[in-house]
KOLGU-4560 file (N, C-alpha, C; in nm, 3 decimals, padded with zeros to 5 digits):
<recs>
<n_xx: 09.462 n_yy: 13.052 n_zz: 18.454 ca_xx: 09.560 ca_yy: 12.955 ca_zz: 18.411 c_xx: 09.662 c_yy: 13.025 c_zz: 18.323 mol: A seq: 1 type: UNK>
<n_xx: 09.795 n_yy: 13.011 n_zz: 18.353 ca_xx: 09.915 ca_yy: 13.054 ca_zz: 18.240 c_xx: 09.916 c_yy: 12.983 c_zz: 18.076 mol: A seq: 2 type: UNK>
<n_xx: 09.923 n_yy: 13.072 n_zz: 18.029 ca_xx: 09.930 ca_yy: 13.007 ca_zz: 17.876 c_xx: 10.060 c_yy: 12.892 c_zz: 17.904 mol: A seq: 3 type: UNK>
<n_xx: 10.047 n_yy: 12.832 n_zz: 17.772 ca_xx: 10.190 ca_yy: 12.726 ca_zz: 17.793 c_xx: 10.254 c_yy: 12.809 c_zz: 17.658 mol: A seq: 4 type: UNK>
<n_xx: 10.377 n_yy: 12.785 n_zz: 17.723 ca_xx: 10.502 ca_yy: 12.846 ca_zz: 17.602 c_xx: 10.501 c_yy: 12.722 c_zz: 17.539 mol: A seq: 5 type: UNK>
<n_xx: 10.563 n_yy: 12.789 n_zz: 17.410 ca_xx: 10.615 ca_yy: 12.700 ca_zz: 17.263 c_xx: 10.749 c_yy: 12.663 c_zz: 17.330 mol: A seq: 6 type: UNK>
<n_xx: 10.802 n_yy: 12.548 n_zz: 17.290 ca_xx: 10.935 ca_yy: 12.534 ca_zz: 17.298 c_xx: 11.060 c_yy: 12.622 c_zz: 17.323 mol: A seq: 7 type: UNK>
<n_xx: 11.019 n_yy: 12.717 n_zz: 17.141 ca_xx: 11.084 ca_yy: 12.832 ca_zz: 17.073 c_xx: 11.095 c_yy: 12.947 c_zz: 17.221 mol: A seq: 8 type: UNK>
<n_xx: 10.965 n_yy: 12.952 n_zz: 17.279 ca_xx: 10.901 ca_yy: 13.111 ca_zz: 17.328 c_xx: 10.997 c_yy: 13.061 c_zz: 17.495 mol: A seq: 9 type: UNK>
<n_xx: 11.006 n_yy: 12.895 n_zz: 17.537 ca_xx: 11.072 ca_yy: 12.903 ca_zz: 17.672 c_xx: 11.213 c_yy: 12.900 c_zz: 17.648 mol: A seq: 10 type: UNK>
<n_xx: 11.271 n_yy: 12.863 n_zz: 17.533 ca_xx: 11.395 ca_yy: 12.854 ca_zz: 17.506 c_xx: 11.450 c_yy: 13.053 c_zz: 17.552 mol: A seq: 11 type: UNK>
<n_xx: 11.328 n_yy: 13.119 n_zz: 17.540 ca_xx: 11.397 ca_yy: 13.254 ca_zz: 17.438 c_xx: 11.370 c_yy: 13.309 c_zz: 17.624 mol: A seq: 12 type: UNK>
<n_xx: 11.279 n_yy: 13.314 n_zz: 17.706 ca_xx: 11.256 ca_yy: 13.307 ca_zz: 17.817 c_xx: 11.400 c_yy: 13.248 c_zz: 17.911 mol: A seq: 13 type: UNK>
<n_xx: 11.418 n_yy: 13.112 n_zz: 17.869 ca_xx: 11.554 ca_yy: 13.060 ca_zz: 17.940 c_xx: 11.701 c_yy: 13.167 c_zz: 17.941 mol: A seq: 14 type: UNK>
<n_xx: 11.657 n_yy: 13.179 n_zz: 17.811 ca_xx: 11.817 ca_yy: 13.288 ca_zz: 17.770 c_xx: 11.841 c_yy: 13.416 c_zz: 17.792 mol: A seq: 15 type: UNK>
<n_xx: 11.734 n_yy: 13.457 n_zz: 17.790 ca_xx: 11.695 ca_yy: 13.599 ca_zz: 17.871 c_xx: 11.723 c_yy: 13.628 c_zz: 17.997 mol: A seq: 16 type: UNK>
<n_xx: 11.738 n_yy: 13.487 n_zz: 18.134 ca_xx: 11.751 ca_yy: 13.473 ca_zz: 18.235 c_xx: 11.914 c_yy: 13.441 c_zz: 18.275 mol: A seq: 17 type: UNK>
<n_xx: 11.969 n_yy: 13.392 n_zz: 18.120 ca_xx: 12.096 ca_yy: 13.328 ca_zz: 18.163 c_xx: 12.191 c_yy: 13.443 c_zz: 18.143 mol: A seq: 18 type: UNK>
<n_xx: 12.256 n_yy: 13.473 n_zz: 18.204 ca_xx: 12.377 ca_yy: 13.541 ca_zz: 18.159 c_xx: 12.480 c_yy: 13.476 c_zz: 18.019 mol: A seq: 19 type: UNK>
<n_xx: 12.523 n_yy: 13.564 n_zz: 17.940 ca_xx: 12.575 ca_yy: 13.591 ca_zz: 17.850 c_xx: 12.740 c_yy: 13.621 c_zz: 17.886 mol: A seq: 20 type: UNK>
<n_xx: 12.848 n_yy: 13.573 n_zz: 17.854 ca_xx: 12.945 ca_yy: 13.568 ca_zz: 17.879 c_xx: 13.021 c_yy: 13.737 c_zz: 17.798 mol: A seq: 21 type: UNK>
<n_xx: 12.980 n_yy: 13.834 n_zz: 17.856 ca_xx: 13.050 ca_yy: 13.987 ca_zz: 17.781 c_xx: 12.927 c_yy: 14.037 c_zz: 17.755 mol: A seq: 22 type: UNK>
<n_xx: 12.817 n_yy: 14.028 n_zz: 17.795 ca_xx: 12.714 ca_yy: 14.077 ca_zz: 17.800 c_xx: 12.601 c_yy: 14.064 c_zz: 17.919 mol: A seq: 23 type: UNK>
<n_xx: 12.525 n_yy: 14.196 n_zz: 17.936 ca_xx: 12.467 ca_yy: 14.238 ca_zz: 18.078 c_xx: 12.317 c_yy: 14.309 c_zz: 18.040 mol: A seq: 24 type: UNK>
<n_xx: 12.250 n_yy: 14.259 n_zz: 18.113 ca_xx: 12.114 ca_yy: 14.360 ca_zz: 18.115 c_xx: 12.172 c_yy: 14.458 c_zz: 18.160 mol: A seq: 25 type: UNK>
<n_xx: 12.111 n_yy: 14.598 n_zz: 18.164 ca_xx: 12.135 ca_yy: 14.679 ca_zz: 18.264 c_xx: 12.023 c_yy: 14.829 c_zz: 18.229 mol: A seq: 26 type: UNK>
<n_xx: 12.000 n_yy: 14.824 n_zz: 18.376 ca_xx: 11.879 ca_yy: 14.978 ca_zz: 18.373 c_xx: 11.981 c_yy: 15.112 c_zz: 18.370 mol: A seq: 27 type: UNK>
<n_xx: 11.881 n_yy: 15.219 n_zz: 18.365 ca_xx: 11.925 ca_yy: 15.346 ca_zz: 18.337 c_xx: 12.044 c_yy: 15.344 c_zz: 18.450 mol: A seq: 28 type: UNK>
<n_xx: 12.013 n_yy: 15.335 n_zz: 18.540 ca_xx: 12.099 ca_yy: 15.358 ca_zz: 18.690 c_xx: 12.258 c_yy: 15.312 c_zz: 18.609 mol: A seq: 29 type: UNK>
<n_xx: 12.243 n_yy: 15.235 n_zz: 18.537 ca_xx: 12.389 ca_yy: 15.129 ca_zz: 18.506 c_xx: 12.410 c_yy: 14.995 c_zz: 18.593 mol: A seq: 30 type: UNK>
<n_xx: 12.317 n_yy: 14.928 n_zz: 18.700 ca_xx: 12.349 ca_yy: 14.807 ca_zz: 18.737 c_xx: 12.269 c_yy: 14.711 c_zz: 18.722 mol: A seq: 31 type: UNK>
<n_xx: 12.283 n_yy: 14.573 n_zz: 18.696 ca_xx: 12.264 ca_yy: 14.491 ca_zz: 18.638 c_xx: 12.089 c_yy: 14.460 c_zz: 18.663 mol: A seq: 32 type: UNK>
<n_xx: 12.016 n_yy: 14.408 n_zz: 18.602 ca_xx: 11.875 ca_yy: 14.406 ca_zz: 18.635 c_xx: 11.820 c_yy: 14.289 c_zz: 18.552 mol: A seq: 33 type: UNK>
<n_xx: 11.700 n_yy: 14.273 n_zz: 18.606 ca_xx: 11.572 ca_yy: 14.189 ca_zz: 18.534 c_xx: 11.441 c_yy: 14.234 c_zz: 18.540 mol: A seq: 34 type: UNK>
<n_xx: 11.359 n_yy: 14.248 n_zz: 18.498 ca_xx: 11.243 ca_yy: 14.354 ca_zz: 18.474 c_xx: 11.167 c_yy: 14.231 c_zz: 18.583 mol: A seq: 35 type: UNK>
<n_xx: 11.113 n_yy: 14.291 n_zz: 18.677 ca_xx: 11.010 ca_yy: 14.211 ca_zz: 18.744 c_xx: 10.863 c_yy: 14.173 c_zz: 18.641 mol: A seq: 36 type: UNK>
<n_xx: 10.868 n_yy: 14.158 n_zz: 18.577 ca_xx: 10.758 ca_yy: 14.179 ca_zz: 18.481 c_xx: 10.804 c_yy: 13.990 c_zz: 18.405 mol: A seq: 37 type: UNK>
<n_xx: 10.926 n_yy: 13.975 n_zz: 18.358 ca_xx: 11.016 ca_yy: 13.916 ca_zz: 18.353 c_xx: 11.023 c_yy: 13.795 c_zz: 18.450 mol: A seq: 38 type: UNK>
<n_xx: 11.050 n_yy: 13.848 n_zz: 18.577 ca_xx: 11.067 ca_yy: 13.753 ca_zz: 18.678 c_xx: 10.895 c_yy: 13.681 c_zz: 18.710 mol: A seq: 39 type: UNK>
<n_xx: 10.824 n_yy: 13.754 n_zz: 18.715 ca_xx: 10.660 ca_yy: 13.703 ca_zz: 18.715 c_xx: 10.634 c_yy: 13.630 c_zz: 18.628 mol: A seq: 40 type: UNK>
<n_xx: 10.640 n_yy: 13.643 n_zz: 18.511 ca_xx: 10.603 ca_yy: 13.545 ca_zz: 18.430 c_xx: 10.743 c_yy: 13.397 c_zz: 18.423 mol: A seq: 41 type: UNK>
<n_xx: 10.825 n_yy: 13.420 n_zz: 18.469 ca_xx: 10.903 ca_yy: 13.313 ca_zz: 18.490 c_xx: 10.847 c_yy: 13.182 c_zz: 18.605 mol: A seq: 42 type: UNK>
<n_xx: 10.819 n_yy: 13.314 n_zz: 18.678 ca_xx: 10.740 ca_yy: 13.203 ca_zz: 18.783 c_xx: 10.649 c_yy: 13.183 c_zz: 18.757 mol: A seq: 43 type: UNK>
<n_xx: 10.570 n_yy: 13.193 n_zz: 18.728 ca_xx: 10.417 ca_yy: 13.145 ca_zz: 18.655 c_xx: 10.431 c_yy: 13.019 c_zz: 18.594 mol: A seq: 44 type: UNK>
<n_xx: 10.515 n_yy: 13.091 n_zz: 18.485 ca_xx: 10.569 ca_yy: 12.958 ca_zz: 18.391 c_xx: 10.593 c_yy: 12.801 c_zz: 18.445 mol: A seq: 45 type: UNK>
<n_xx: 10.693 n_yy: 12.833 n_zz: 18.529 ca_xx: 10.755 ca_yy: 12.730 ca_zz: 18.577 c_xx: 10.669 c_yy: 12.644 c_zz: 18.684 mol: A seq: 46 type: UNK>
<n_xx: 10.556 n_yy: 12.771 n_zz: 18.774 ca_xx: 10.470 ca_yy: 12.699 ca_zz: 18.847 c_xx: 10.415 c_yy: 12.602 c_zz: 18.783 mol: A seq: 47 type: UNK>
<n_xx: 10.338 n_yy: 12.637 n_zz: 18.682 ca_xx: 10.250 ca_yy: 12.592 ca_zz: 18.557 c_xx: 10.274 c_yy: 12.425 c_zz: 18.528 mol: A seq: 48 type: UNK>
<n_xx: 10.442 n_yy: 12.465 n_zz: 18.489 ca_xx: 10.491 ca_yy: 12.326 ca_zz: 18.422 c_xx: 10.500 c_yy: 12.226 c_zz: 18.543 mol: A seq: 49 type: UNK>
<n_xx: 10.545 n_yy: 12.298 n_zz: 18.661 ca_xx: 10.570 ca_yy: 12.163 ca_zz: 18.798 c_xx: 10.405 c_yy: 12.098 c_zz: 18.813 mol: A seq: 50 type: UNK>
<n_xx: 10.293 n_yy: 12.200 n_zz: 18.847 ca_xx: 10.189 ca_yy: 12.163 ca_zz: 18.839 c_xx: 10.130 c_yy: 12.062 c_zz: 18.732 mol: A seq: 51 type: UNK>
<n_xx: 10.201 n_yy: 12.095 n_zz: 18.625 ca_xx: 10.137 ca_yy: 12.010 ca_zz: 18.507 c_xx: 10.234 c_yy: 11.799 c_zz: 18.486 mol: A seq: 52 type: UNK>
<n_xx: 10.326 n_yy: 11.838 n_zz: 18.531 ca_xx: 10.414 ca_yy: 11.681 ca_zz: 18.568 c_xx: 10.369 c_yy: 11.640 c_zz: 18.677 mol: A seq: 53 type: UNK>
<n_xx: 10.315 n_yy: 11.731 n_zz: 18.783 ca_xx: 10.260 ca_yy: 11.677 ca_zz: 18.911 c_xx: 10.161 c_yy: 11.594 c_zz: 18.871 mol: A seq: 54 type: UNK>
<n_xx: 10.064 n_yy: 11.668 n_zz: 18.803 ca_xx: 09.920 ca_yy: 11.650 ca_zz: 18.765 c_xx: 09.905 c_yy: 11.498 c_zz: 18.670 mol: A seq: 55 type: UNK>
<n_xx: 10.052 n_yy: 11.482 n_zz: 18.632 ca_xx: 10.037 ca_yy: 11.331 ca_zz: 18.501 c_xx: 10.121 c_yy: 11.205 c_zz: 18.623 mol: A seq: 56 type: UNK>
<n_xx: 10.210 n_yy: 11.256 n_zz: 18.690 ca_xx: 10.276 ca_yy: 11.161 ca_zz: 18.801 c_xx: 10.216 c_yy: 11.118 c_zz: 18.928 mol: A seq: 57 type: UNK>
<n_xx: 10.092 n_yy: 11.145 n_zz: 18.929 ca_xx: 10.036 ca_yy: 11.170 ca_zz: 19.102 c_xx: 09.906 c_yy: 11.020 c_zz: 19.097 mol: A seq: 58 type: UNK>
<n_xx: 09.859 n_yy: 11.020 n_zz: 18.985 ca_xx: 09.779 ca_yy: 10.911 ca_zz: 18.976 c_xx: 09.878 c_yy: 10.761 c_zz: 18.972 mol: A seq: 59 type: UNK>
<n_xx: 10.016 n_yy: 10.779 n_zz: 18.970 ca_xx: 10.113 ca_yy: 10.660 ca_zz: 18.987 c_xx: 10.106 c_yy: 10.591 c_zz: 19.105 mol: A seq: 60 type: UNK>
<n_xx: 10.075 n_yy: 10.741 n_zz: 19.212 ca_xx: 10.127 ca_yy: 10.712 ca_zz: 19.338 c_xx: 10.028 c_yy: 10.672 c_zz: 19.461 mol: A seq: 61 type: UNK>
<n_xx: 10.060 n_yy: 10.599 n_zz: 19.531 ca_xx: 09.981 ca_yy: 10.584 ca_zz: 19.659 c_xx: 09.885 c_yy: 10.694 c_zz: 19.714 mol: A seq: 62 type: UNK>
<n_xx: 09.809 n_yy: 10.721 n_zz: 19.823 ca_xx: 09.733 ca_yy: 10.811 ca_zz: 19.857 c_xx: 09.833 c_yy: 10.871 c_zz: 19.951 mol: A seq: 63 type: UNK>
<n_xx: 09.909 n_yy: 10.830 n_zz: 20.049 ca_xx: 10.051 ca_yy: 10.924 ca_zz: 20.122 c_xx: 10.130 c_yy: 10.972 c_zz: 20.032 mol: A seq: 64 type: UNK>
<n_xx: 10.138 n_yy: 10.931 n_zz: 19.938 ca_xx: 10.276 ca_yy: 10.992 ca_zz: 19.812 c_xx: 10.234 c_yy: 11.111 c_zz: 19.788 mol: A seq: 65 type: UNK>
<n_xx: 10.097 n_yy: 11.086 n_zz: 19.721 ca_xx: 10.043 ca_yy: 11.180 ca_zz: 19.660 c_xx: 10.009 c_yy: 11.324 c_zz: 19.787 mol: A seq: 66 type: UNK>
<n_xx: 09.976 n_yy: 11.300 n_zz: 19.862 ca_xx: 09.950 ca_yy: 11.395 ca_zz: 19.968 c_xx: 10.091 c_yy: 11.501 c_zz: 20.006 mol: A seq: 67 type: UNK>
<n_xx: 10.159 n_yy: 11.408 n_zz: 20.046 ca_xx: 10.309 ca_yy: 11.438 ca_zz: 20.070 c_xx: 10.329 c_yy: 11.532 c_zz: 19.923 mol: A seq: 68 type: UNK>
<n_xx: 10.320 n_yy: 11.527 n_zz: 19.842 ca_xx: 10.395 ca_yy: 11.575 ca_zz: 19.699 c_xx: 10.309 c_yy: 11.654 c_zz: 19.673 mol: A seq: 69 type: UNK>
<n_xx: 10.185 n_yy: 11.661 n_zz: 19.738 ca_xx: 10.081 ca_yy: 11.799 ca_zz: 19.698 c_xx: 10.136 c_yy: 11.907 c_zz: 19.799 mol: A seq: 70 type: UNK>
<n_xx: 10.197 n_yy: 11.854 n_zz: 19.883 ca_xx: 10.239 ca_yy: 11.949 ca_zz: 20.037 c_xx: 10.345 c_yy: 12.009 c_zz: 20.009 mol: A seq: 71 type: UNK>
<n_xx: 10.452 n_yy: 11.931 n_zz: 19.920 ca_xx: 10.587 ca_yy: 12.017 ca_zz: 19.901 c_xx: 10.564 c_yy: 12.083 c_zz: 19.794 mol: A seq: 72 type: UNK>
<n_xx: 10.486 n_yy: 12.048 n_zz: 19.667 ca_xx: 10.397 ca_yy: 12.151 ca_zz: 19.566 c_xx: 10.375 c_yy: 12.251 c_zz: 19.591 mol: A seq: 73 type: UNK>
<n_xx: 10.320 n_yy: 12.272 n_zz: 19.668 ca_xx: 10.256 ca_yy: 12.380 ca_zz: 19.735 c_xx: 10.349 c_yy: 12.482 c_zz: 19.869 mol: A seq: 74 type: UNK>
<n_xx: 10.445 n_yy: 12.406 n_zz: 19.952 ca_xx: 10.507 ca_yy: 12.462 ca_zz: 20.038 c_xx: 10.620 c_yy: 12.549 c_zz: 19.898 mol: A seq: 75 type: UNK>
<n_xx: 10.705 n_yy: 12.480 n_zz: 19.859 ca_xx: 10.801 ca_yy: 12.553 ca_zz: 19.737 c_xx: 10.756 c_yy: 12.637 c_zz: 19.656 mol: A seq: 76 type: UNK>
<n_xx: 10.629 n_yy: 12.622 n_zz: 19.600 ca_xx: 10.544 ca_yy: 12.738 ca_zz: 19.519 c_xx: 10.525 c_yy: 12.833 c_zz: 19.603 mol: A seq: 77 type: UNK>
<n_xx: 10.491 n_yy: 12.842 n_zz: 19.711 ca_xx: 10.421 ca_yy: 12.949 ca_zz: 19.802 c_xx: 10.586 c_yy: 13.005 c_zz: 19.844 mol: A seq: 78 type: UNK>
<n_xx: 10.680 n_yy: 12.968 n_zz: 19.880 ca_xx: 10.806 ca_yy: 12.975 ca_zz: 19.891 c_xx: 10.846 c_yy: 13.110 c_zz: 19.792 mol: A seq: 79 type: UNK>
<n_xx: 10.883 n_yy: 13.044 n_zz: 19.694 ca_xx: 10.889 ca_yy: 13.094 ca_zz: 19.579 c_xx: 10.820 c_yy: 13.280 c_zz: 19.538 mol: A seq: 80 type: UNK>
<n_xx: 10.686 n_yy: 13.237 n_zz: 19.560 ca_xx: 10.591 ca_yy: 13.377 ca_zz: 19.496 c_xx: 10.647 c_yy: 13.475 c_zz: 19.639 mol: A seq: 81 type: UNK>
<n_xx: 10.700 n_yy: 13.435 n_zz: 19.772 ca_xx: 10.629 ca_yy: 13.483 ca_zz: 19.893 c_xx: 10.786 c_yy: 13.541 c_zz: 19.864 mol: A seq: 82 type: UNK>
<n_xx: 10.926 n_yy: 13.482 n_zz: 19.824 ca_xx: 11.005 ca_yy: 13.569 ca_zz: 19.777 c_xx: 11.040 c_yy: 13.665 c_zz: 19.674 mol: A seq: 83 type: UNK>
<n_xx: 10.945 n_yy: 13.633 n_zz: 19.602 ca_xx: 10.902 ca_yy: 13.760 ca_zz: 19.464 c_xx: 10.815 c_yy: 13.894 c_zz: 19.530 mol: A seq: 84 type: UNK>
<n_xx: 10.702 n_yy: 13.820 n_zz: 19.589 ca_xx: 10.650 ca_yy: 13.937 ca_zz: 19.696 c_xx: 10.774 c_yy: 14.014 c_zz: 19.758 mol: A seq: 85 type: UNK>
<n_xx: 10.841 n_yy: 13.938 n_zz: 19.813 ca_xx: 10.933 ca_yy: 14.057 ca_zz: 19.868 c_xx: 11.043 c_yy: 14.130 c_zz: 19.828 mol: A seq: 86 type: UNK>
<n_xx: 11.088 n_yy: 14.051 n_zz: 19.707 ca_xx: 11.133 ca_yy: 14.154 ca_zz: 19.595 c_xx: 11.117 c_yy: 14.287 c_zz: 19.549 mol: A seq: 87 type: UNK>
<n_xx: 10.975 n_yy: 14.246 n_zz: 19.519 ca_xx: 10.873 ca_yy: 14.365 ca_zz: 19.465 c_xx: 10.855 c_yy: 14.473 c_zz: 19.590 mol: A seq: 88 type: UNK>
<n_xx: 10.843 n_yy: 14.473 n_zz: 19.737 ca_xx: 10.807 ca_yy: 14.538 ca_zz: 19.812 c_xx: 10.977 c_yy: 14.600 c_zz: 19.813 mol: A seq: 89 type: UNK>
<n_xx: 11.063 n_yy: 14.530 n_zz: 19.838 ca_xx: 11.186 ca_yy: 14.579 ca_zz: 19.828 c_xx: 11.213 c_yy: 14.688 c_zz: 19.685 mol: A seq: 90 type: UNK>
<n_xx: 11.200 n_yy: 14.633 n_zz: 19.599 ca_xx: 11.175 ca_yy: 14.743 ca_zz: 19.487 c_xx: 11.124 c_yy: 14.898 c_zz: 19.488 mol: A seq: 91 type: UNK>
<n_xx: 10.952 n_yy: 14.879 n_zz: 19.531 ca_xx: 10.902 ca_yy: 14.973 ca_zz: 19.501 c_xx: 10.999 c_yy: 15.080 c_zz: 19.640 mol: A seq: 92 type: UNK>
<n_xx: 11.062 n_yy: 15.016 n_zz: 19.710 ca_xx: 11.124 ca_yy: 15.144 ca_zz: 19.819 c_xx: 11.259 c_yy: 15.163 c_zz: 19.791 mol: A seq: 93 type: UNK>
<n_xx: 11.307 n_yy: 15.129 n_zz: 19.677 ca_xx: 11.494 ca_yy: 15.097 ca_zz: 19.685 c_xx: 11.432 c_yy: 15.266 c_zz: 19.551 mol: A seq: 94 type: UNK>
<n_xx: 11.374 n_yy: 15.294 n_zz: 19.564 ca_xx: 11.398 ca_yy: 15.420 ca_zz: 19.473 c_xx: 11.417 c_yy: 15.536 c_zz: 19.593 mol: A seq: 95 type: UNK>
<n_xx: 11.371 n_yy: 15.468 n_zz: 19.672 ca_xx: 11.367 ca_yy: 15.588 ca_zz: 19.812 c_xx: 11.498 c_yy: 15.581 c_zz: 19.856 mol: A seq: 96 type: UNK>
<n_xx: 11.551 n_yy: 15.449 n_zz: 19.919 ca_xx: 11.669 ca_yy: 15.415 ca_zz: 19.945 c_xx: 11.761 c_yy: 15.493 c_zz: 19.853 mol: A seq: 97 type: UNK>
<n_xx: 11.729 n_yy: 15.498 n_zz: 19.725 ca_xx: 11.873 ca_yy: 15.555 ca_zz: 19.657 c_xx: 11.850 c_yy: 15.697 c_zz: 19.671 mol: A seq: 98 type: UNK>
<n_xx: 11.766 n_yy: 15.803 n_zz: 19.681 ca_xx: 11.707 ca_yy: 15.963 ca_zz: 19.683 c_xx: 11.781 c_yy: 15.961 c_zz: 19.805 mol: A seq: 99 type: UNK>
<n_xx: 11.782 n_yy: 15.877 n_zz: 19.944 ca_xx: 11.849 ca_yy: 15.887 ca_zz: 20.043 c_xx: 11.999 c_yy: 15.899 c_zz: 20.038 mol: A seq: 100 type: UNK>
<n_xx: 12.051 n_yy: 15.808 n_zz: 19.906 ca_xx: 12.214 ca_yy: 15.794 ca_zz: 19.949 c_xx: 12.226 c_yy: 15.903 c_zz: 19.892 mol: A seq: 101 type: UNK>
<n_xx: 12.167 n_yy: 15.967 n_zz: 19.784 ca_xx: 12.226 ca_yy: 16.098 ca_zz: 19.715 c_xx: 12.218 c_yy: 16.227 c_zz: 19.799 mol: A seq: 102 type: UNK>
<n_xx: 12.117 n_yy: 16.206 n_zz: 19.890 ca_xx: 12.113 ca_yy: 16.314 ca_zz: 19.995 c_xx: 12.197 c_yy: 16.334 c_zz: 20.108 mol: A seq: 103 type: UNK>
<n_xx: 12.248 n_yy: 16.190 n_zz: 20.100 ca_xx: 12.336 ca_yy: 16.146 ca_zz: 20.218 c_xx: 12.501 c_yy: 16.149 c_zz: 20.140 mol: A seq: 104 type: UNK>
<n_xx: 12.523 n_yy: 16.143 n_zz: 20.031 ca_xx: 12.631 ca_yy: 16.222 ca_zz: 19.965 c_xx: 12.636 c_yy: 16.350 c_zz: 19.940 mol: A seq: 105 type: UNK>
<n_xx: 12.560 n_yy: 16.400 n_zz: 19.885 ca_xx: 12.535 ca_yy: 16.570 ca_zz: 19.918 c_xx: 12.574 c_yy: 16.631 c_zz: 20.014 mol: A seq: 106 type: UNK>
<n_xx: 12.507 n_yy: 16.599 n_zz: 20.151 ca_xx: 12.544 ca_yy: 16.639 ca_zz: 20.247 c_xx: 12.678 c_yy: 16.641 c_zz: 20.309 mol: A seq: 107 type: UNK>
<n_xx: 12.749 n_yy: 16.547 n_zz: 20.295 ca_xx: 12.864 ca_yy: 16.480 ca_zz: 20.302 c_xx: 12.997 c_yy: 16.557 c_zz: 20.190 mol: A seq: 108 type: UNK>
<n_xx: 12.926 n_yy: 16.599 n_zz: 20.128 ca_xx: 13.015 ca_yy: 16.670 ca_zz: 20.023 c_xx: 12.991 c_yy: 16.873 c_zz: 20.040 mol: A seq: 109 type: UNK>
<n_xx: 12.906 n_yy: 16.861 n_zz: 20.102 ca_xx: 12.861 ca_yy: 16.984 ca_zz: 20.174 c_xx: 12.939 c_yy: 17.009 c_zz: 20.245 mol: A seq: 110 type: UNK>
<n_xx: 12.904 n_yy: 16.951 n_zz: 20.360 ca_xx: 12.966 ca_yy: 16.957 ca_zz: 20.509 c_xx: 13.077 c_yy: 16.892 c_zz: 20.536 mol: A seq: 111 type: UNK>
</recs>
């Protein structure tokens, strides 16, 4: 189970995510970034909290409501992680991708 943030701790989480008007994350490379580390616990978070309004709104509802709303719960969450998954797989090879363009400028500046 995800801890629950303080108010204080999602506010500071929210702002971290928002862009800043004259101000930029940015990695060594120089272009703009978010630490996947960052993005994981965002989603966690946020799973957490939909799960937890689900979990107080669902005893309101009929037995189709409730079914239906466990299905899109679950289809958007799985959504969600299954595009972080591929973030991350995209990641761990975009270091390769870039060793390539420099080789592929090199060459180019070679020849």
């Amino acid at each position: 189970m995800a801890p629950i943030l303080t108010p204080q701790a999602q506010a500071q989480a929210q702002m971290s995510l928002t862009p800043v008007p004259g101000q930029r994350a940015s990695s060594p490379s120089g272009t703009n970034s978010i630490s996947l580390g960052l993005l994981l616990d965002f989603l966690t978070q946020k799973t957490y909290h939909e799960l937890t309004v689900l979990s107080e709104l669902l005893p309101r509802k009929t037995d189709m409501e409730r079914k239906i709303e466990i299905v899109k719960f679950a289809r958007s969450t799985r959504q969600s992680f299954v595009r972080l998954l591929a973030l991350v797989k995209w990641a761990s090879s975009a270091a390769k991708v870039d060793k390539c363009a420099v080789s592929l400028t090199l060459c180019i500046l070679v020849f």
